[in-house]
Structure formats: structure tokens, C-alpha cells
C-alpha positions in Angstrom: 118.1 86.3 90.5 118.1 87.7 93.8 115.1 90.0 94.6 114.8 92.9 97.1 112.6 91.9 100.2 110.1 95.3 100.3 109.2 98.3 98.5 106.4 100.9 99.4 104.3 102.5 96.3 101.7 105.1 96.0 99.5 106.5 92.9 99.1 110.4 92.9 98.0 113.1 90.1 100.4 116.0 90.6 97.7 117.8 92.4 98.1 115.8 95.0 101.8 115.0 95.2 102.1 116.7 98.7 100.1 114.3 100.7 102.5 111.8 98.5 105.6 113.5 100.0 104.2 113.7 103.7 103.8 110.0 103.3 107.6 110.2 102.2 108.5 112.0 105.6 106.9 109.4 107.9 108.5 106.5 106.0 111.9 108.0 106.3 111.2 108.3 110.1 110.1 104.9 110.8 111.3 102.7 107.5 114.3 104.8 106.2 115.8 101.3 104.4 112.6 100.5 102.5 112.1 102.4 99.1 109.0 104.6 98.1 107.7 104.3 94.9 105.4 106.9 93.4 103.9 106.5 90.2 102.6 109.8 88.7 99.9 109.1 86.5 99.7 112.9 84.5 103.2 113.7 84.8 106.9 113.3 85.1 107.9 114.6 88.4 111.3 112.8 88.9 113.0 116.3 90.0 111.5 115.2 93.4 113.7 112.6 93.8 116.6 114.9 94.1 117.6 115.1 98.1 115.5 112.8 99.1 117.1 109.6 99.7 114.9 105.9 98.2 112.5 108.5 96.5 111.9 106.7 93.4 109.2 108.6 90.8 107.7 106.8 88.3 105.2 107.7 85.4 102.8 105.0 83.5 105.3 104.8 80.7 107.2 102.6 83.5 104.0 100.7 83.3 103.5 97.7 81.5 100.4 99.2 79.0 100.9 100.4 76.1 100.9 104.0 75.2 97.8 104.3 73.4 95.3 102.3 76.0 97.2 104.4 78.5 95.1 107.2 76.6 92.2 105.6 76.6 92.5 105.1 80.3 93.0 108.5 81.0 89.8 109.3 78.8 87.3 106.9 79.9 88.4 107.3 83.8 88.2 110.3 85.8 91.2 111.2 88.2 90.6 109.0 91.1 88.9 105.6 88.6 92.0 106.6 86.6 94.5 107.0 89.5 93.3 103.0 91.6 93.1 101.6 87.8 96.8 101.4 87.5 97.4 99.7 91.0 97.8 96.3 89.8 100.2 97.0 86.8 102.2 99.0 89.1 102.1 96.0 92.1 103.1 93.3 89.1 106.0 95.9 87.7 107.8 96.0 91.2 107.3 92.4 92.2 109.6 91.8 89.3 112.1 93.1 91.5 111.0 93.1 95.1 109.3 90.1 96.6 107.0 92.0 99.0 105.3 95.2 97.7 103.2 97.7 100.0 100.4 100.0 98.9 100.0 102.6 101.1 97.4 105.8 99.9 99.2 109.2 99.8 97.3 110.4 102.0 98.6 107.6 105.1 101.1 108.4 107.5 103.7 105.6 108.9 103.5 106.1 112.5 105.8 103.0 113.2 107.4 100.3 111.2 105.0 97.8 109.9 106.9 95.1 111.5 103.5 92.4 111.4 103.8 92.3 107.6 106.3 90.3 106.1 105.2 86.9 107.7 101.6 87.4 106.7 102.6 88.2 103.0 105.2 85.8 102.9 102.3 83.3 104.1 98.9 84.6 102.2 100.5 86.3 99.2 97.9 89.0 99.4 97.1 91.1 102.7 94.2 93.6 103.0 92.2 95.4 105.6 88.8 95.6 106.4 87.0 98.7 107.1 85.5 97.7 111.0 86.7 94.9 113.1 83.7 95.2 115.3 80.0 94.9 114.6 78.6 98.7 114.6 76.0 99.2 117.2 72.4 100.1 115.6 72.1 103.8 115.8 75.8 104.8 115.3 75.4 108.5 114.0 78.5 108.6 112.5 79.1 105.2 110.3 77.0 101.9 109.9 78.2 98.4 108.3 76.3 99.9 105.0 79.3 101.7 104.3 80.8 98.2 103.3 77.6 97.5 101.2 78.4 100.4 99.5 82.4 100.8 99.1 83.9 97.3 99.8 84.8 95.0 103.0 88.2 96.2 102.5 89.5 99.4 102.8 92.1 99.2 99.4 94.2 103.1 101.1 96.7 99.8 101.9 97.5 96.4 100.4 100.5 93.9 100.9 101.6 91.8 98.0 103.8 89.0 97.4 104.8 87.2 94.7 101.7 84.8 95.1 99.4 87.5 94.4 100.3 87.5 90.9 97.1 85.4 89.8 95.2 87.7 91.9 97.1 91.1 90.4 96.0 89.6 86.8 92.6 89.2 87.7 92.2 92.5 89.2 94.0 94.5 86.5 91.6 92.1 84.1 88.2 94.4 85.7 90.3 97.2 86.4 91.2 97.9 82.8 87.6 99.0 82.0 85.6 98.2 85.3 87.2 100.8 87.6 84.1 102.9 88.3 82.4 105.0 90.6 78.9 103.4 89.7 76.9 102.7 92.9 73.5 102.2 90.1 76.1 98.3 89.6 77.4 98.1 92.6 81.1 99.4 91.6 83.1 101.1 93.9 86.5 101.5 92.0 88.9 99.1 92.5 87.8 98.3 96.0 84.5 96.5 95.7 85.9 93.8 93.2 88.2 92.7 96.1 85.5 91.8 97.9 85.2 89.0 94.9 88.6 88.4 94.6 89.8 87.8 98.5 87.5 84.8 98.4 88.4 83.6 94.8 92.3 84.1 95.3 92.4 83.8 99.1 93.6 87.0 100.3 94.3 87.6 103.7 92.2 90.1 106.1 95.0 91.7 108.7 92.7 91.8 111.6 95.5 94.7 113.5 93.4 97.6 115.2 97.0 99.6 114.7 97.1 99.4 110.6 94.9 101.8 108.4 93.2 103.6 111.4 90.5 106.3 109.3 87.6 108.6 110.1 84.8 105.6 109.2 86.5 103.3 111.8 87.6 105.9 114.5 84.8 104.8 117.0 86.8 101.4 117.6 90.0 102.8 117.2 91.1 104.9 119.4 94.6 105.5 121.0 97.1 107.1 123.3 100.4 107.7 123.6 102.5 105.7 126.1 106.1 106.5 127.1 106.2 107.8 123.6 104.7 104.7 121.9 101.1 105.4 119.8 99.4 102.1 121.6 95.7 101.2 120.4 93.0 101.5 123.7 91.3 98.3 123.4 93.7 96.2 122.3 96.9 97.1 123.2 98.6 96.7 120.0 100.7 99.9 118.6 99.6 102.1 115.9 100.7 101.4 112.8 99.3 103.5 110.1 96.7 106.4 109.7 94.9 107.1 106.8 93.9 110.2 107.2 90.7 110.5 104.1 89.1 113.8 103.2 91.9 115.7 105.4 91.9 119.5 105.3 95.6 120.6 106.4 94.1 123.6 106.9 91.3 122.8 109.6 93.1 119.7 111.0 90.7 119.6 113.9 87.7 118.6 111.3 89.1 115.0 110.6 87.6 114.1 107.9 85.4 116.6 104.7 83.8 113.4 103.3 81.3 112.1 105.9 78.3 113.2 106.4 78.7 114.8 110.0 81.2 116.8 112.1 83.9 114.3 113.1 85.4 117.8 115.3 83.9 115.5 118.5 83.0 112.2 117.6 84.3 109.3 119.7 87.7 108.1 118.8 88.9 111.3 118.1 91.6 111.6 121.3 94.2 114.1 122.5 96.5 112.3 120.6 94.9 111.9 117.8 94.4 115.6 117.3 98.1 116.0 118.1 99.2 113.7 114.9 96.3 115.1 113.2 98.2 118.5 113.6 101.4 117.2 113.0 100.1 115.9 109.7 99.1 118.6 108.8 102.6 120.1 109.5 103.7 118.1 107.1 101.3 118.2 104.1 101.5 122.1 104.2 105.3 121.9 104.0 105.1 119.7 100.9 102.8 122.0 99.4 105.2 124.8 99.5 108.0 122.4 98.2 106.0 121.6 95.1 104.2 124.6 94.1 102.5 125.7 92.3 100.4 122.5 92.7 99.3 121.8 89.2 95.5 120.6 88.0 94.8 117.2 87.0 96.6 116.7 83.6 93.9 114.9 82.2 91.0 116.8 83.3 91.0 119.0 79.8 91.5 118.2 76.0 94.1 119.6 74.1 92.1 122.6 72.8 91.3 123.6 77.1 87.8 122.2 77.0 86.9 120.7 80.1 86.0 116.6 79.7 83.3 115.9 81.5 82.1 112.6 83.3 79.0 112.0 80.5 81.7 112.4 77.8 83.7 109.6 79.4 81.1 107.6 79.7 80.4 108.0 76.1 83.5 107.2 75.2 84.2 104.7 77.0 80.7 102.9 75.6 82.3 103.8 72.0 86.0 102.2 72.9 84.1 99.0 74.4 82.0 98.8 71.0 84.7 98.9 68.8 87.0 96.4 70.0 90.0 98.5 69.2 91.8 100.2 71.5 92.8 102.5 68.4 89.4 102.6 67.6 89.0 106.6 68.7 90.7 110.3 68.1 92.7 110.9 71.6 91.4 113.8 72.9 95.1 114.3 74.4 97.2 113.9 70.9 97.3 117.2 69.3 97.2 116.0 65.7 93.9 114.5 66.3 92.0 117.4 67.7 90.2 117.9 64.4 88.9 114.2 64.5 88.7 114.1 68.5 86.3 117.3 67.9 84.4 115.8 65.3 83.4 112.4 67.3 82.3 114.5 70.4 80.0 116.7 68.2 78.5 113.1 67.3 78.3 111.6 70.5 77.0 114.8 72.3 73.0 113.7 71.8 74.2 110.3 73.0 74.5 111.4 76.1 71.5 112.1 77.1 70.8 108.6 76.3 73.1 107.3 79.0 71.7 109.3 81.3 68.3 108.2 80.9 69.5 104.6 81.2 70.9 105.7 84.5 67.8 107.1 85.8 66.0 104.1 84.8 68.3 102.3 86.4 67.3 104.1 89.7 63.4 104.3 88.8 63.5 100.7 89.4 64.5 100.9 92.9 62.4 103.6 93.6 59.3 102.7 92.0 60.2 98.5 92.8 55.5 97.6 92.6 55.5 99.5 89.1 58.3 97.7 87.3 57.0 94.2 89.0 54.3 94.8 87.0 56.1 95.7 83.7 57.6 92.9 84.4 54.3 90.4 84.8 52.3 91.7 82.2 54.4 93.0 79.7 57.2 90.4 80.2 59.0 91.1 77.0 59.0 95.0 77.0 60.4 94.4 80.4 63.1 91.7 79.2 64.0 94.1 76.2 64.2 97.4 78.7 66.4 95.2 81.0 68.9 94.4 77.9 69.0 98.2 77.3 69.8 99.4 80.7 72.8 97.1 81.0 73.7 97.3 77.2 74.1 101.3 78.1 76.2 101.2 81.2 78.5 98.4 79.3 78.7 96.4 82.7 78.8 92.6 82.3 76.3 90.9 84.7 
């Protein structure tokens, strides 16, 4: 059969299908031919599609999972574990179809066609990008190389994909499926930090391009000007490519970024022409707002009788879902006819809870108090062997 050379994809909630649509705006500037997929995860938003030509929307049931662990997923994950969770199913359902598939985050902008990419797929299967190119110097106020420790060599707001990346796609979605956590106590960092395992196990590629996912932690060696019209990167020359444009405000454009730990209003990468596409993005998320709303709340932030799900109870349930071996195991709190029984199993699991959390302070007691648990360890070795099997039994993690 003859495939399709390249499709572009994202993964949204509806809450946050305007930055998906901006992204839409910027592809139809510079990549009009190339379709955008956007898969939904707590909705069906297809009405979008309407006017807006190689709009596809998509919802999990497009996904190859099966309705009832697509429950559980929505249960055991919160919105943004939930939302990078599905990447790889999504990826492996359009390269049945398209021999080249793009991630892109919603909240990138296309700032010219990504014209480096198909040779490097075509030739590693699987593309990524790291965070920094350049060694930090000590110091830096804004970002150190710790931020890799912590989150993952690559930054996964963009990912190529060929059809070579399938074994690598399987192995992903094989950690994904009940690995996709925010858990810095074991080193996970959703689905970013297990592709730091998998680009040396599978041989993925790291697109060393200062133009392609420019973002607020990599600013200081990024920055740009504009050039007879051309976005053209200062110290290397090469054109911009793509901005990802994490913990954006459209409303205070000028502050960058929300989610680091200092003002980025004056930090160093932050040029005249940044702040102009800045702006202009922000143009653009704010007219997608007004296009969509009312925006809606995350669908799978509540149960079925309006009670709030919180991250403990997730955690709970997930520990409960991985015990049982079933994926049918559990009452859904998002099926109706189950409230009764969904009800019942979180009045049981509620002192639970405070177990787990224990487990997890534990967990960081040992850090912080390394001389007393070496000693635990020497003269009590197997309280400290058993306490060990307990800590990891509760956060279900395999080591």
C-alpha cells in the first residue's frame, strides 16, 4: 500500500484546545500540505474540524486500547501523566498510514517548515531533541544541566517518527501504560525520562539544530533575530524552526515562561524578536480561546457523582489495578452504573492512603537523613531489607 509521507499530531484535554489551534495557525502558514492530527483525550471535539482545512480530531476511541483500560488510564493518571501516556499508541496508529509522523506540543508554534526532518527520520527512525546543546556555565541563575537530572535529556514538546521506531513505540507504550508519572521520589518524569533509556537501547537520534524546539530552559543559547524577514539563530546561523513556548501566559506575554523559578521578563535570550513572536503568539492563543469557548475543565478531573479525584486516590487506585491483574478488576469511577460500587471501594481505600504517603516520605527521609538509615542498614540489616521491600512495594515501581 502506498503510505502518506508526513503527518503532524498533538495531545490536548479540551482545556487546552486553544494552544492546540494556535499550533494549527502556524502550520497552515508554513506547512499547509501536511495534516494535523489532534487527539482529544476527554472529549469529542470533531466540530473543530469544520473550516479548517487538514484539521483532523481524534479521541482515544481512535486509539488502539480498549475501552475499559482507557478508564483506568484516565483514573490512575492525572491530566498531563494521562495526556503524554497516549503518545505512543497515537504515533503507532498514524504510522499505519503515514510513514513519517511529527509530535509537536500544543503549546509550539511552526515558525518555518521543518525542512531538516525527513532525511534524519528516514535515516534514524526516531528523532528527538535535547534540552541544551551547550554545557551551562556554573552559576547560571536561570537553568543548570540538573534540569536534565531531573526531567530527561530530551525535551519530548517534539518527536519525529518513522516506521523504524515501531520497536521503540512498543517499548515506550510498554512503561507508559502504568509508568507515566510525575514521581521525582523514582526518578520518573512522565514519558520523557524513559527516553533517556530508550534512545540508547533503540538508537534514537538527538537533532543537534539550535532552530528546533527553542523554550524558556534553553533561551540563554538560543537566541535570535530576524533577517530580511527570516527568524535566523545568533550563534549559529541556522533558521528558526520551532518555539515551544512552556508555561506561556497569553495574557502577560512579556513574562515568558510561569514555570521557572525566576523572572524570564529579562533574562538573556529573551530578544526584540523574540518578544515580538512572543506577542504574536499570544495573538493567536487568545483568538482560539474565543473560538472555543467556553473552555471546558478537564473531563476526567471529577467522578460521576462531581467529587473531585484527587492525586492520593489515584495512586490508590492505581496500586489496587496493579494488584489485581485485571484491568476489570475495579468500579470506574466514570461509568454511571457503577457509582454505588466505585463509592464503596473509595470508602475502603481512603485509610490506605495515608499509607502511601508515608511510604513517600520515607522515601525522602532517606535522602535527607542518608548517616541515620546507613545505620539501619548496618546494624539492623534485615528491618532495613524488609523497610526497603515496603517502600518500593507501595509506590508499585519496578527497580
Amino acid at each position: 500500500m502506498h503510505m502518506r509521507s508526513t503527518a503532524y499530531c498533538t495531545v490536548v484535554a479540551q482545556n487546552y484546545l486553544p494552544q492546540a489551534l494556535a499550533l494549527y495557525t502556524s502550520i497552515q502558514v508554513h506547512a499547509p500540505d501536511i495534516p494535523l492530527y489532534i487527539l482529544v483525550v476527554d472529549g469529542n471535539r470533531r466540530d473543530l474540524q469544520e473550516g479548517r482545512p487538514n484539521l483532523h480530531i481524534l479521541g482515544v476511541d481512535d486509539l488502539d486500547i480498549e475501552s475499559r483500560e482507557v478508564l483506568n488510564l484516565a483514573m490512575i493518571y492525572d491530566v498531563v501523566e494521562f495526556s503524554t501516556c497516549l503518545k505512543p499508541k497515537l504515533f503507532l496508529e498514524l504510522l499505519k498510514d503515514f510513514s513519517r509522523v511529527v509530535y509537536l506540543d500544543p503549546d509550539t508554534f511552526l515558525i518555518a517548515p521543518l525542512l531538516d526532518l525527513d532525511t534524519a527520520v528516514d535515516q534514524f527512525g526516531t528523532v528527538l531533541t535535547p534540552h541544551f546543546l551547550e554545557a551551562i556555565r556554573p552559576g547560571s541563575e536561570i537553568v543548570s544541566e540538573v534540569h536534565s537530572l531531573t526531567v530527561g535529556v530530551h525535551n519530548l514538546g517534539f518527536g519525529a517518527f518513522g516506521v523504524a521506531s515501531r520497536p521503540f513505540l512498543e517499548w515506550w507504550w510498554s512503561h507508559l501504560q502504568r509508568e507515566c508519572l510525575i514521581y521525582p521520589l523514582m526518578s520518573i518524569f512522565v514519558d520523557q525520562k524513559w527516553t533517556d533509556v530508550g534512545a540508547v537501547l533503540f538508537d534514537a537520534h538527538s537533532l543537534k539544530h539550535y532552530g528546533y524546539n527553542v523554550g524558556p530552559w534553553n533561551l540563554h543559547e538560543r537566541g535570535f533575530s530576524v533577517h530580511d524577514g527570516v527568524y535566523i539563530m545568533d550563534n549559529s546561523g541556522e533558521p528558526l524552526r520551532l518555539v515551544h513556548f512552556s508555561g506561556f501566559n497569553p495574557h502577560d506575554p512579556d513574562a515568558i515562561s510561569e514555570r521557572l523559578s525566576i523572572s524570564m521578563r529579562d533574562a538573556g535570550g529573551v530578544t526584540a524578536a523574540f518578544r515580538s513572536l512572543s506577542r504574536e503568539y499570544a495573538e493567536r492563543v487568545l483568538d482560539a480561546q474565543r473560538a472555543v469557548a467556553p473552555v471546558p475543565a478537564y473531563g476526567f478531573a471529577t467522578d460521576t457523582g462531581g467529587g473531585y479525584i484527587s492525586k492520593r486516590l489515584r495512586k490508590i487506585y492505581r496500586k489496587d489495578l496493579l494488584s489485581s491483574g485485571s484491568q476489570d478488576a475495579l468500579p470506574s469511577p466514570f461509568v454511571v452504573g457503577e457509582k454505588t460500587a466505585f463509592s464503596n471501594w473509595k470508602r475502603r481505600a481512603a485509610p490506605r492512603g495515608l499509607r502511601i504517603t508515608m511510604s513517600d516520605l520515607a522515601i525522602a527521609l532517606k535522602y535527607a537523613l542518608p548517616d541515620e538509615f546507613g545505620a539501619l542498614k548496618r546494624y539492623l540489616p534485615r528491618v532495613s531489607s524488609r523497610l526497603r521491600r515496603q517502600l518500593l512495594s507501595a509506590a508499585e515501581i519496578r527497580r
